[in-house]
PyMOL Python script that loads the backbone (N, CA, C, O; Angstrom):
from pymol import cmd

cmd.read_pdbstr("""\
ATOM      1  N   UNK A   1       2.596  11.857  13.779  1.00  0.00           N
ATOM      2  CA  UNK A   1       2.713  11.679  12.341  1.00  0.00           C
ATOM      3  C   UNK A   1       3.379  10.336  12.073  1.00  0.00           C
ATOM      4  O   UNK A   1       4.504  10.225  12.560  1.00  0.00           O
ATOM      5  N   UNK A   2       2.932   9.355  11.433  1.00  0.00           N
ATOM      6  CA  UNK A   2       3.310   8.326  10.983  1.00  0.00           C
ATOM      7  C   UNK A   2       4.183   8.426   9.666  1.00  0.00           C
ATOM      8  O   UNK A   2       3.912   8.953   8.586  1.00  0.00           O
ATOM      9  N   UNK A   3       5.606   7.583  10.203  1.00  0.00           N
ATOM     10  CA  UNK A   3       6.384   7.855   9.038  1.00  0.00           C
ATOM     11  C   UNK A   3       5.942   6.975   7.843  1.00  0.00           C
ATOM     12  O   UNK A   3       6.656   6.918   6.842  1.00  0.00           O
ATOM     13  N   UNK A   4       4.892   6.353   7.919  1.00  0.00           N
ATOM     14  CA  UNK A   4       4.946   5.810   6.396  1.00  0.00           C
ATOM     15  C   UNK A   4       4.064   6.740   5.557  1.00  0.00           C
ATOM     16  O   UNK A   4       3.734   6.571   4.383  1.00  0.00           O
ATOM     17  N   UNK A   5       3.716   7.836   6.438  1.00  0.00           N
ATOM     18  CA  UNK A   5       2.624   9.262   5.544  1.00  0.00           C
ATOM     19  C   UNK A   5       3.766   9.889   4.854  1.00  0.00           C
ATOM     20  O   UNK A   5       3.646  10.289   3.695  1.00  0.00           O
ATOM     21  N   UNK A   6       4.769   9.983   5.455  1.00  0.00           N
ATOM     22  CA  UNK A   6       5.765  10.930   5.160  1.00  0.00           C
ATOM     23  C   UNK A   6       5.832  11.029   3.383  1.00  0.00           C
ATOM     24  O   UNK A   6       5.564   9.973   2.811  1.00  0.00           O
ATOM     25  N   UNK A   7       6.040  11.763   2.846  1.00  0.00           N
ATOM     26  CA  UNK A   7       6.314  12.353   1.219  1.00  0.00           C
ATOM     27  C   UNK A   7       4.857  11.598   0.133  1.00  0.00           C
ATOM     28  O   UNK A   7       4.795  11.243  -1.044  1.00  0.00           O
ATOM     29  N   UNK A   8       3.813  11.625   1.342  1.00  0.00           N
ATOM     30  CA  UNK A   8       2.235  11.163   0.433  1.00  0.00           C
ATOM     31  C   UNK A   8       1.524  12.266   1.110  1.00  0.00           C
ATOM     32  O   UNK A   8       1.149  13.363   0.696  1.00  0.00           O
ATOM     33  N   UNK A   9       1.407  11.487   2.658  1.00  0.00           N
ATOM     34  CA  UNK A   9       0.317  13.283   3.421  1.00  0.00           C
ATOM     35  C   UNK A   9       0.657  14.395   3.896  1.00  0.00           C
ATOM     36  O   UNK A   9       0.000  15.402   4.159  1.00  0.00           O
ATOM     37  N   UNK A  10       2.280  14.024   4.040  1.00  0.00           N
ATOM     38  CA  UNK A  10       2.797  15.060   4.634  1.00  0.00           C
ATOM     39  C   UNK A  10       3.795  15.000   3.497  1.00  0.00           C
ATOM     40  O   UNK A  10       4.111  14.028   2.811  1.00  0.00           O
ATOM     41  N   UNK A  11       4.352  16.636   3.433  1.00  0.00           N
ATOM     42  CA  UNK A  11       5.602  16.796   2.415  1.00  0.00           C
ATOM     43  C   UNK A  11       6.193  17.637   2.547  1.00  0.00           C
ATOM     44  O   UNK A  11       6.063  18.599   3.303  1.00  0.00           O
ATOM     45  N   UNK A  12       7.038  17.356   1.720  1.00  0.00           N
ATOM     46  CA  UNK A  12       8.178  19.165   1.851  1.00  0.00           C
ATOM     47  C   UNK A  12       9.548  18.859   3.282  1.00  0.00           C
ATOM     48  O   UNK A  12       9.634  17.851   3.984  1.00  0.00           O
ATOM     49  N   UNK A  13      10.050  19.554   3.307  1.00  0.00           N
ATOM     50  CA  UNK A  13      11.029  19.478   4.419  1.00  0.00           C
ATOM     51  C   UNK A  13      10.437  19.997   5.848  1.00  0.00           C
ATOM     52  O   UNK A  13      10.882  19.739   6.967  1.00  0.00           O
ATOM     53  N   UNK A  14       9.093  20.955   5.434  1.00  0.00           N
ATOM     54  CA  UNK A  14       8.336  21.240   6.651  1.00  0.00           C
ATOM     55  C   UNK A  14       7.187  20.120   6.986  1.00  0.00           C
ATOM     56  O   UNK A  14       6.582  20.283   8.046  1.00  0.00           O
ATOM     57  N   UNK A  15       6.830  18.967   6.147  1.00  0.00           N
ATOM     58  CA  UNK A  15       6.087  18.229   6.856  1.00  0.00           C
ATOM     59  C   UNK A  15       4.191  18.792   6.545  1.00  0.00           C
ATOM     60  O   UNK A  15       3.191  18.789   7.264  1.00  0.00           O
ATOM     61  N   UNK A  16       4.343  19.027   5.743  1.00  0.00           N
ATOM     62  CA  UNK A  16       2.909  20.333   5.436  1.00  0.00           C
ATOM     63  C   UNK A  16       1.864  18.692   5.005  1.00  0.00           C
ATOM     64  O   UNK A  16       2.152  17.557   4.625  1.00  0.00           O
ATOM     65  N   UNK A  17       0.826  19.302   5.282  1.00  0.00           N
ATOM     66  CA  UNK A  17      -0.271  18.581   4.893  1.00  0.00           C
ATOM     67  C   UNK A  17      -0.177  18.428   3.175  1.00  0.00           C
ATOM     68  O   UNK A  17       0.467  19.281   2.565  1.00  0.00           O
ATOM     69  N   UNK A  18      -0.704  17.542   2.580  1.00  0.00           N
ATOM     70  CA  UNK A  18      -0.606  17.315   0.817  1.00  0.00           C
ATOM     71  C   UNK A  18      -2.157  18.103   0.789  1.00  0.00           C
ATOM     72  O   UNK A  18      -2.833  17.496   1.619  1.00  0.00           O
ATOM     73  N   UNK A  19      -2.682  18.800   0.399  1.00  0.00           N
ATOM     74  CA  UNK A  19      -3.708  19.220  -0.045  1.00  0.00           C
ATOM     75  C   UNK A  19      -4.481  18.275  -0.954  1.00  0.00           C
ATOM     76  O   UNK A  19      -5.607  17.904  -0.621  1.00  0.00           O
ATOM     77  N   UNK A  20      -4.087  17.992  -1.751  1.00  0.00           N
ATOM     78  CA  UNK A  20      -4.601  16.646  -2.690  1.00  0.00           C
ATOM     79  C   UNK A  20      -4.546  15.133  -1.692  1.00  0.00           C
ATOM     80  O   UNK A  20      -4.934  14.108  -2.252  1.00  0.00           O
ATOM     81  N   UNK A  21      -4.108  15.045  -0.368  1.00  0.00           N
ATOM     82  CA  UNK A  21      -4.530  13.880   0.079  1.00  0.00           C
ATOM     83  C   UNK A  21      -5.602  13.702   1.168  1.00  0.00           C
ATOM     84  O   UNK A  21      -6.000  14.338   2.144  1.00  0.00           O
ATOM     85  N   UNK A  22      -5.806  12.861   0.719  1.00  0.00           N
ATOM     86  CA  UNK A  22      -7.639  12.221   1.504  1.00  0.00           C
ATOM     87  C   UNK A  22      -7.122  11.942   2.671  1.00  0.00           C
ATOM     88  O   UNK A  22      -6.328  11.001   2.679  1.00  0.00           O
ATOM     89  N   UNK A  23      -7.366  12.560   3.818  1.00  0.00           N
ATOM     90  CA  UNK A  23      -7.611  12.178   5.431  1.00  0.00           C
ATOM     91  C   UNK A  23      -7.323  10.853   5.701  1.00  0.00           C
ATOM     92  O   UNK A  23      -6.541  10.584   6.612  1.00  0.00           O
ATOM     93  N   UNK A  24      -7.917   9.866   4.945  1.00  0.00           N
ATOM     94  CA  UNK A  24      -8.847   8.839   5.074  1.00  0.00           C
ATOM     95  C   UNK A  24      -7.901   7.671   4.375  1.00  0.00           C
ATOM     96  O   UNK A  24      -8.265   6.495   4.338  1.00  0.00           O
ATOM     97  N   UNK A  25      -7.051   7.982   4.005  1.00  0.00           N
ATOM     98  CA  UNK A  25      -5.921   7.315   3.193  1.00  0.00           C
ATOM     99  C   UNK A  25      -4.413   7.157   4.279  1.00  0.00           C
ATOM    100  O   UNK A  25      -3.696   8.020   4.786  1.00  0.00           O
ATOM    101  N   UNK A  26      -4.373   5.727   4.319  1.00  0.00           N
ATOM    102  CA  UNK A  26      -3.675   5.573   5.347  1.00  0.00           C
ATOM    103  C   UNK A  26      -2.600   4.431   4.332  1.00  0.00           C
ATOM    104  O   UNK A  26      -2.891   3.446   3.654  1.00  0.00           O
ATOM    105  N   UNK A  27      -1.435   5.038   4.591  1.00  0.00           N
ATOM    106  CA  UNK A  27      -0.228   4.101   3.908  1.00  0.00           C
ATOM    107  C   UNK A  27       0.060   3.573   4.688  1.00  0.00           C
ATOM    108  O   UNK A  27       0.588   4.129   5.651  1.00  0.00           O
ATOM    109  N   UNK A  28      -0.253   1.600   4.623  1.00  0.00           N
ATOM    110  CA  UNK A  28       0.620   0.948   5.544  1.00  0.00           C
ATOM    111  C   UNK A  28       1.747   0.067   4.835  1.00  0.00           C
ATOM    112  O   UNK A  28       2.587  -0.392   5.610  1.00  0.00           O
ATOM    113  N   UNK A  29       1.843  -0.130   3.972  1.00  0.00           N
ATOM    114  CA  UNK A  29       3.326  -0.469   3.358  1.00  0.00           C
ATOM    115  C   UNK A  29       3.457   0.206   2.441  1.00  0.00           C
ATOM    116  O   UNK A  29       2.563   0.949   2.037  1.00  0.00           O
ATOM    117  N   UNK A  30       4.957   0.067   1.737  1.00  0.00           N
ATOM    118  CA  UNK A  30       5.320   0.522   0.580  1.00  0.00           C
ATOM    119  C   UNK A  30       5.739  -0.728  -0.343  1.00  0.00           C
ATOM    120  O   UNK A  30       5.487  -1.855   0.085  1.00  0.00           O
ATOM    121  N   UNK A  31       6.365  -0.579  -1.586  1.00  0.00           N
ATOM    122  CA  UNK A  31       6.792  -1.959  -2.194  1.00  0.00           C
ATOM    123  C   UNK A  31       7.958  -0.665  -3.225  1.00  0.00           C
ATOM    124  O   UNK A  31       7.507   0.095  -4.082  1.00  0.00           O
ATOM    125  N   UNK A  32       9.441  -0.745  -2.817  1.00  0.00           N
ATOM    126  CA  UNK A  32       9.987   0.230  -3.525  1.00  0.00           C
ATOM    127  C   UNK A  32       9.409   1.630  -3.573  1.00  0.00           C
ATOM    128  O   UNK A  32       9.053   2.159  -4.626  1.00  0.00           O
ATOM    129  N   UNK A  33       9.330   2.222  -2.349  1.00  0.00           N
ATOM    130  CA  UNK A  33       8.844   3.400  -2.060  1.00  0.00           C
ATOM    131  C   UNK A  33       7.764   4.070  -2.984  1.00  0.00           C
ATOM    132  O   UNK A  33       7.675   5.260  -3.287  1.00  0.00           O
ATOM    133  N   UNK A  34       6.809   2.815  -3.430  1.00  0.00           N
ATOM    134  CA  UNK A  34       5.275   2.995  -3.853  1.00  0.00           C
ATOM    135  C   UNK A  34       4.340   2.876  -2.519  1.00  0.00           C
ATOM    136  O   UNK A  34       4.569   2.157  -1.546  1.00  0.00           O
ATOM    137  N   UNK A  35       3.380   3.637  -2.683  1.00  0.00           N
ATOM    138  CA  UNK A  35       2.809   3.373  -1.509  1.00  0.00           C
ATOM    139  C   UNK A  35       1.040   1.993  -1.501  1.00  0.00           C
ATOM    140  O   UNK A  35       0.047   2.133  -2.215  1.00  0.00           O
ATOM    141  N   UNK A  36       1.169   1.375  -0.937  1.00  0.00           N
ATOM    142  CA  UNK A  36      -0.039   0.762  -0.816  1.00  0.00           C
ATOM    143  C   UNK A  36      -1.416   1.144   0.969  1.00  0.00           C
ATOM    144  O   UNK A  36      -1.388   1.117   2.199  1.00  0.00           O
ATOM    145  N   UNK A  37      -2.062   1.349   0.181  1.00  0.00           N
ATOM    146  CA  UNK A  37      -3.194   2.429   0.761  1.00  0.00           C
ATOM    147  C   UNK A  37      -4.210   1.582   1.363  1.00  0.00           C
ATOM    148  O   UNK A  37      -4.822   0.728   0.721  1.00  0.00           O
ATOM    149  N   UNK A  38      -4.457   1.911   3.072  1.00  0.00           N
ATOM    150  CA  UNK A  38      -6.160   1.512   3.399  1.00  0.00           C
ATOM    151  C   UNK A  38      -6.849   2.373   2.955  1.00  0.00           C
ATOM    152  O   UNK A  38      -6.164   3.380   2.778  1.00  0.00           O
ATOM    153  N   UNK A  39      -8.362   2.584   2.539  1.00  0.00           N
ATOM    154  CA  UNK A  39      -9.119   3.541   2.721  1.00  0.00           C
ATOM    155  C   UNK A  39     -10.179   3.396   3.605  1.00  0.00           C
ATOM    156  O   UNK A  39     -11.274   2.930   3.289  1.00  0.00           O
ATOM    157  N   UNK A  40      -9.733   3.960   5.187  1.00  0.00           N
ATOM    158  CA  UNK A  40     -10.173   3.985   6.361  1.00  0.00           C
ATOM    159  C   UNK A  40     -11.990   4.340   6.520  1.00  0.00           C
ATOM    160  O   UNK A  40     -12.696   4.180   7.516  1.00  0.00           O
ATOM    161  N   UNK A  41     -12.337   4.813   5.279  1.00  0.00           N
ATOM    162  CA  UNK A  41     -13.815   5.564   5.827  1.00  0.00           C
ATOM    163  C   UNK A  41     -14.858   4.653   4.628  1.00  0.00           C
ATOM    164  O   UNK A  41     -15.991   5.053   4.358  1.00  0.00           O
ATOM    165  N   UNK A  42     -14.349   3.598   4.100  1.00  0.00           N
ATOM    166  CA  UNK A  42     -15.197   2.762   3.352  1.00  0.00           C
ATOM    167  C   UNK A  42     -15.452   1.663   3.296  1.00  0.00           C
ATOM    168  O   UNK A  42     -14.677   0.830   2.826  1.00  0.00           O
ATOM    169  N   UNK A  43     -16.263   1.474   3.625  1.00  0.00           N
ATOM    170  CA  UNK A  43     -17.088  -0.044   3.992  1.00  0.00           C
ATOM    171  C   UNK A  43     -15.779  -1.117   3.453  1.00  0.00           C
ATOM    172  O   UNK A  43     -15.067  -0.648   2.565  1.00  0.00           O
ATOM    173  N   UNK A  44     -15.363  -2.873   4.079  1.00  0.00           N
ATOM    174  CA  UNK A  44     -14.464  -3.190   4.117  1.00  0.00           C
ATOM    175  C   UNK A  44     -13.152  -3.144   3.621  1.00  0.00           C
ATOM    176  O   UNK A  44     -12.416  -3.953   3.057  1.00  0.00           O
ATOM    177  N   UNK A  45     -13.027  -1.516   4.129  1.00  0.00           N
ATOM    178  CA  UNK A  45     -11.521  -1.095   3.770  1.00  0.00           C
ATOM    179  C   UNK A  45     -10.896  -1.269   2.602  1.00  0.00           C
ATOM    180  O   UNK A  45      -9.882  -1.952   2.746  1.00  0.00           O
ATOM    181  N   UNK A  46     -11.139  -0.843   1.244  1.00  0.00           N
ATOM    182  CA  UNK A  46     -10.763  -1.249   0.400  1.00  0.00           C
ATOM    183  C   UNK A  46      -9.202  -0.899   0.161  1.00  0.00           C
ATOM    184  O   UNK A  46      -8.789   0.013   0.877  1.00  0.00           O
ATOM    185  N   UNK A  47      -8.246  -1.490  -0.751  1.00  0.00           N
ATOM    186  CA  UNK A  47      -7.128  -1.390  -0.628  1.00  0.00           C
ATOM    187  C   UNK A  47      -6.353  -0.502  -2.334  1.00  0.00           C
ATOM    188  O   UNK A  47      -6.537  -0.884  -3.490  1.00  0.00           O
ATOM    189  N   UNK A  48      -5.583   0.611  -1.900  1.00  0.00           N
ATOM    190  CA  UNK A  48      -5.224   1.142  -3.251  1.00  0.00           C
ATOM    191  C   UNK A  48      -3.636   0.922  -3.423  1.00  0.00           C
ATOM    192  O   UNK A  48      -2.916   0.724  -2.445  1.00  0.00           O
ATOM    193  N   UNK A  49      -3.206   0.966  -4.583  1.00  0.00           N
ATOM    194  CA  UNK A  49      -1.627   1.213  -4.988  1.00  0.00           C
ATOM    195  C   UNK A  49      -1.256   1.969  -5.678  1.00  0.00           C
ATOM    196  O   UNK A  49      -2.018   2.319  -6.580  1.00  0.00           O
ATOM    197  N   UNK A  50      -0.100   2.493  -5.596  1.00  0.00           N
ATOM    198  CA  UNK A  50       0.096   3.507  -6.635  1.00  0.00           C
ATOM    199  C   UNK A  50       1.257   2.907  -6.832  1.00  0.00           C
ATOM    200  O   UNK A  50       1.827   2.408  -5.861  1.00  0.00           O
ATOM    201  N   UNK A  51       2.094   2.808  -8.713  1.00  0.00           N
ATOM    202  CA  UNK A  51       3.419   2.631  -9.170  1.00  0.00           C
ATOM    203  C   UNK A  51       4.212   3.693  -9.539  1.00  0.00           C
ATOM    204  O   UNK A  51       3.636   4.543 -10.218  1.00  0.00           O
ATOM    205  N   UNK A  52       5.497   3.905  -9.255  1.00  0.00           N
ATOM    206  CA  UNK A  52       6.069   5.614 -10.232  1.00  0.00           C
ATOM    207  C   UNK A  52       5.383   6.253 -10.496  1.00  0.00           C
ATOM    208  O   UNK A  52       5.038   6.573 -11.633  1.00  0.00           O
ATOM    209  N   UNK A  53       4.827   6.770  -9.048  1.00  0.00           N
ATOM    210  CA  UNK A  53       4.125   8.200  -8.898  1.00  0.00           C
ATOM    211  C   UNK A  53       2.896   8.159  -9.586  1.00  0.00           C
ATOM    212  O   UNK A  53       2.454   9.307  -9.614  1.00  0.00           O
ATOM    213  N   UNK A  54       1.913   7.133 -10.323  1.00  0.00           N
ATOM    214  CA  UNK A  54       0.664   6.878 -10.814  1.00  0.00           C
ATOM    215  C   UNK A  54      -0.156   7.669  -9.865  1.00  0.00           C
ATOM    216  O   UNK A  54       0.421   8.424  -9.081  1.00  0.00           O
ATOM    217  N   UNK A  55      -1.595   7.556  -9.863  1.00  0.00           N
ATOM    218  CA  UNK A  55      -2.404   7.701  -9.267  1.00  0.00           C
ATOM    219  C   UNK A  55      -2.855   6.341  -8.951  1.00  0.00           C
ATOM    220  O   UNK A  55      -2.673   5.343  -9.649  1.00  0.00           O
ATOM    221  N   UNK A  56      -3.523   6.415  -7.710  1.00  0.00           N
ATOM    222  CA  UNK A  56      -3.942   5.522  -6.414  1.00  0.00           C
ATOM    223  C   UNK A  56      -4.559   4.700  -7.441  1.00  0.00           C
ATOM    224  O   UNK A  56      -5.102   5.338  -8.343  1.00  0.00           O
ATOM    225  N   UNK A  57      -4.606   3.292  -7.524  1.00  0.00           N
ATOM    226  CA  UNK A  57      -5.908   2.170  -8.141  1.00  0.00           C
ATOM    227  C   UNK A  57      -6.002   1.652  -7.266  1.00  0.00           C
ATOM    228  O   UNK A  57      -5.275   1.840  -6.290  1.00  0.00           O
ATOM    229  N   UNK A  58      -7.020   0.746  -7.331  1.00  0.00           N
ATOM    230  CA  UNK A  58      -8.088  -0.627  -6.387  1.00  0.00           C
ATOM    231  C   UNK A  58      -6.681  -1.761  -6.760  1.00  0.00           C
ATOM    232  O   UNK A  58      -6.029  -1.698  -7.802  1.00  0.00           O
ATOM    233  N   UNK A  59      -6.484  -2.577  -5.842  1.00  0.00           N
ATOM    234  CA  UNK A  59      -6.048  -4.178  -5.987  1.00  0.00           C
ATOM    235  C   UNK A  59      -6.824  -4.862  -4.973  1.00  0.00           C
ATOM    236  O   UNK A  59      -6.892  -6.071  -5.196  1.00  0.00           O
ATOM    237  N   UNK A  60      -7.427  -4.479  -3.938  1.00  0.00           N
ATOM    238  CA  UNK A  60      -8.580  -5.499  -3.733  1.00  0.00           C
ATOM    239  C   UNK A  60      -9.772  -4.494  -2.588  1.00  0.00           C
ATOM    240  O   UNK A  60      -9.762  -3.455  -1.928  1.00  0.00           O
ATOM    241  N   UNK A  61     -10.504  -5.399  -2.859  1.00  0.00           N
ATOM    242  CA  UNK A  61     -11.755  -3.942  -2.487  1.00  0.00           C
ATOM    243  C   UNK A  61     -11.958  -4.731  -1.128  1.00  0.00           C
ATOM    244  O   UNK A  61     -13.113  -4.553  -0.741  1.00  0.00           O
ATOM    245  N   UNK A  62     -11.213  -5.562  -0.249  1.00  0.00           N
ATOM    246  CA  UNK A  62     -11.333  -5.060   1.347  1.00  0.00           C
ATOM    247  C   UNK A  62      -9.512  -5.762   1.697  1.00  0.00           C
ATOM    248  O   UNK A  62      -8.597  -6.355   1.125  1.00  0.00           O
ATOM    249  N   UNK A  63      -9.852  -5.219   2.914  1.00  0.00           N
ATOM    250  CA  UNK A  63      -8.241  -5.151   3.398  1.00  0.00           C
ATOM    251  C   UNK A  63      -8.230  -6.863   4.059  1.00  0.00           C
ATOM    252  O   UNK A  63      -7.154  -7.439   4.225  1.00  0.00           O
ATOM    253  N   UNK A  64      -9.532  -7.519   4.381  1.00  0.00           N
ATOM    254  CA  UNK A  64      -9.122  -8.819   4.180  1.00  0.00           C
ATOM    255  C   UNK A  64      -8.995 -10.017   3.128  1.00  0.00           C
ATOM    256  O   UNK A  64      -8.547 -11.156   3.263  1.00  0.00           O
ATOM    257  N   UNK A  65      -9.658  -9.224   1.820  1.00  0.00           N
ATOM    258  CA  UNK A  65      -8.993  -9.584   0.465  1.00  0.00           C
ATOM    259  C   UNK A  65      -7.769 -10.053   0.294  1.00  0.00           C
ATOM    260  O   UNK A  65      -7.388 -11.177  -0.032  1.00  0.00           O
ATOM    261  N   UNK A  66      -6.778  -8.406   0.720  1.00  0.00           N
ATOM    262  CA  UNK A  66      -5.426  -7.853   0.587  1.00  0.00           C
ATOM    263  C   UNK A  66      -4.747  -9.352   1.394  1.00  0.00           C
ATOM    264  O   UNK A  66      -3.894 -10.040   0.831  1.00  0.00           O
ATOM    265  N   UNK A  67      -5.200  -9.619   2.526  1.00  0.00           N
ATOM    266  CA  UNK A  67      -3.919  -9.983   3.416  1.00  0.00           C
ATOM    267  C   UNK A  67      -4.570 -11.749   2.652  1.00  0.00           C
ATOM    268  O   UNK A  67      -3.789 -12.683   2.835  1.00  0.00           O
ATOM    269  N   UNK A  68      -5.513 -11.985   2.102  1.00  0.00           N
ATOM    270  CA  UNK A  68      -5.920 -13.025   1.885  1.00  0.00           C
ATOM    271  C   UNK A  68      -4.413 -13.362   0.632  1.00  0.00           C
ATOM    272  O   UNK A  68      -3.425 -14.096   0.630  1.00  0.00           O
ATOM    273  N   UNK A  69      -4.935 -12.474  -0.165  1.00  0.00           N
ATOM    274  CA  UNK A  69      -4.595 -12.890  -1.662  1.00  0.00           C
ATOM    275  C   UNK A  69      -2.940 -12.711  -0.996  1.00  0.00           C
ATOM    276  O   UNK A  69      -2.291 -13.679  -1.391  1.00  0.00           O
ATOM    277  N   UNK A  70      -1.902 -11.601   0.052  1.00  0.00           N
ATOM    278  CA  UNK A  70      -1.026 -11.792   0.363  1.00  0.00           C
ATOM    279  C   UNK A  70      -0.247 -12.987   1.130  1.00  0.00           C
ATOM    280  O   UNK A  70       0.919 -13.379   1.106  1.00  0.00           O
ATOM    281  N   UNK A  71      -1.208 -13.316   1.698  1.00  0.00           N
ATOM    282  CA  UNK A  71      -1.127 -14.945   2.435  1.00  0.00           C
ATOM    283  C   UNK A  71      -1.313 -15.605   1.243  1.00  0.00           C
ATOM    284  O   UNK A  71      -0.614 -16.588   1.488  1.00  0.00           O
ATOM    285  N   UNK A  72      -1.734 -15.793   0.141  1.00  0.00           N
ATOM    286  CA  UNK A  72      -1.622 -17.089  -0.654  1.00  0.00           C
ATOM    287  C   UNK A  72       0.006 -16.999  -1.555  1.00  0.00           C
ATOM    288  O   UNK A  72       0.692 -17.972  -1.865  1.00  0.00           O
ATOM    289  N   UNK A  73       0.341 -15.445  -1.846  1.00  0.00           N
ATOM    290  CA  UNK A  73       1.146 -15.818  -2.685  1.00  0.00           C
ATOM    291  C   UNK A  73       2.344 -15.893  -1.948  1.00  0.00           C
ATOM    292  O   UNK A  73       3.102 -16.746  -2.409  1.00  0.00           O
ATOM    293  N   UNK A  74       2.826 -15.226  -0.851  1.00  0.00           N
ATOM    294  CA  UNK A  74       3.714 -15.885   0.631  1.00  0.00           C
ATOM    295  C   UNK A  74       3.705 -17.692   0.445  1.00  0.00           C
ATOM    296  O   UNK A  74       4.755 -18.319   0.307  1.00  0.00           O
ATOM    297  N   UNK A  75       2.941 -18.062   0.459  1.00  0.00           N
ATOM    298  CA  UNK A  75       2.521 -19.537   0.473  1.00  0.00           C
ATOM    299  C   UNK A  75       2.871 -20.395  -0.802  1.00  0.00           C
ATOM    300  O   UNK A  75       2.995 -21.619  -0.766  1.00  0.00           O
ATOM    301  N   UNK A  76       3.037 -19.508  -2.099  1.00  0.00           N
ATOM    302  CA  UNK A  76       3.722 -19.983  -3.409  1.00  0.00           C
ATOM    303  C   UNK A  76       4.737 -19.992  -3.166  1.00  0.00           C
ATOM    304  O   UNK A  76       5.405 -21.021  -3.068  1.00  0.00           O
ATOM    305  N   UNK A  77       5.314 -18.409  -2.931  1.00  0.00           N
ATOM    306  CA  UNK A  77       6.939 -18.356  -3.088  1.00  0.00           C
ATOM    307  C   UNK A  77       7.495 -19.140  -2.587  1.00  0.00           C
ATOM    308  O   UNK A  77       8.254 -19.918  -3.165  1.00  0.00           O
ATOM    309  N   UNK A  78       7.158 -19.125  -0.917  1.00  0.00           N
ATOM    310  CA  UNK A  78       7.586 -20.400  -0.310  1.00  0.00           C
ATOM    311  C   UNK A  78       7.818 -21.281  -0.829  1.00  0.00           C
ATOM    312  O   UNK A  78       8.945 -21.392  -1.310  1.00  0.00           O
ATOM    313  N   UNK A  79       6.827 -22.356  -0.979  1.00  0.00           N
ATOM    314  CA  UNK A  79       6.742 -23.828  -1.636  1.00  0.00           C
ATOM    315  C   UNK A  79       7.033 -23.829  -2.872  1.00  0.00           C
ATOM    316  O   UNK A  79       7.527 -24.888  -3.261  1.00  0.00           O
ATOM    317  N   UNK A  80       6.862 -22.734  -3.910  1.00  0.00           N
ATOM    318  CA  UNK A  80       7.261 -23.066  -5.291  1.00  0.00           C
ATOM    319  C   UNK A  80       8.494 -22.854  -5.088  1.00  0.00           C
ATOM    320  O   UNK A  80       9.226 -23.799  -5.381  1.00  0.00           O
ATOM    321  N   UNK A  81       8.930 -22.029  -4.726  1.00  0.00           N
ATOM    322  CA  UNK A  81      10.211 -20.966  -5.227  1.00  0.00           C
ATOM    323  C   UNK A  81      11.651 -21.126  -3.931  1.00  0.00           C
ATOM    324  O   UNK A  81      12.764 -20.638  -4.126  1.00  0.00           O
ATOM    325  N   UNK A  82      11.451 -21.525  -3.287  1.00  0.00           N
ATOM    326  CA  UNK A  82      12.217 -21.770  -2.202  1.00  0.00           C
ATOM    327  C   UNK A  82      12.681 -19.900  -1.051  1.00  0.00           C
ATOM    328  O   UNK A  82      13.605 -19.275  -0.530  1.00  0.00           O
ATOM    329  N   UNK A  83      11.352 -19.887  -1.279  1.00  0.00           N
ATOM    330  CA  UNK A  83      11.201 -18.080  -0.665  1.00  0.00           C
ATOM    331  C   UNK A  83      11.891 -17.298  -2.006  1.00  0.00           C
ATOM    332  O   UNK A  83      11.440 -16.197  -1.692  1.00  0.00           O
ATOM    333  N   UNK A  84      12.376 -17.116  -2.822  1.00  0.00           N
ATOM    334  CA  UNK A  84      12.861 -16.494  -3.838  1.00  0.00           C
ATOM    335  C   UNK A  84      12.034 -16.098  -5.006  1.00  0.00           C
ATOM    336  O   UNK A  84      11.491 -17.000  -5.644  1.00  0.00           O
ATOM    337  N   UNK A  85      11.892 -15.031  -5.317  1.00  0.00           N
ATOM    338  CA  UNK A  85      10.320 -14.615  -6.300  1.00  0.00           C
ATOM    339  C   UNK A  85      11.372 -14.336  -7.644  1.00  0.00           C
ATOM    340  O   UNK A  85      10.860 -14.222  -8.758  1.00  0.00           O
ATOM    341  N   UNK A  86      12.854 -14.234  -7.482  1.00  0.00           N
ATOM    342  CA  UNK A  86      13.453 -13.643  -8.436  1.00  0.00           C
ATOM    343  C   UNK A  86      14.303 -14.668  -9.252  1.00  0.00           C
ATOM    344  O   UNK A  86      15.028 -15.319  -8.500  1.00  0.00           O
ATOM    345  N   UNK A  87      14.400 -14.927 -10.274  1.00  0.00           N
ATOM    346  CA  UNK A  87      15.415 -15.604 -10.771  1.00  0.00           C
ATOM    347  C   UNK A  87      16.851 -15.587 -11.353  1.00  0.00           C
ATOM    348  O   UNK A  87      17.162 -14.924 -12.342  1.00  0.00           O
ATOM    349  N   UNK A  88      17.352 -16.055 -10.936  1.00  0.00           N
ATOM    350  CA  UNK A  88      18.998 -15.552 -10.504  1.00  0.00           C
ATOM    351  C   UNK A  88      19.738 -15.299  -8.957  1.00  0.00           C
ATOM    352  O   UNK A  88      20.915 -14.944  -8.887  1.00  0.00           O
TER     353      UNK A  88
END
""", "prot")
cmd.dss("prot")
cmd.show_as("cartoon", "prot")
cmd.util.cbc("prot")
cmd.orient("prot")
């Protein structure tokens, strides 16, 4: 069991399967214990997010989109921002 499934596919203090979650839905990060989603069984892996407990949306429809559009804005903060996204 992969702990980043933990309290999406698996839940409860026993670890139980989520009935409402797709097999096929694989959390590989979080951003503030939101989860951001592969979806393993669809043509180039499209990528979902969920905010405060929302339901799952699209932010980019393949997972080399994801790391694309994540590599560019890594590449702002950097150079614009001096690694700092926050002000103050």
């Amino acid at each position: 069991m992969g702990r980043r499934q933990e309290g999406f596919r698996w839940i409860g203090v026993e670890q139980e399967e989520n009935p409402k979650w797709n097999p096929n839905w694989i959390v590989f990060a979080d951003k503030d214990d939101d989860p951001i989603v592969v979806v393993t069984n669809r043509e180039n892996t499209p990528v979902l997010a969920s905010y405060e407990t929302s339901e799952l949306f699209p932010i980019a429809d393949s997972f080399s989109d994801f790391l694309d559009s994540l590599s560019a804005t890594l590449l702002i903060v950097h150079e614009n921002f001096e690694g700092e996204i926050m002000d103050g």
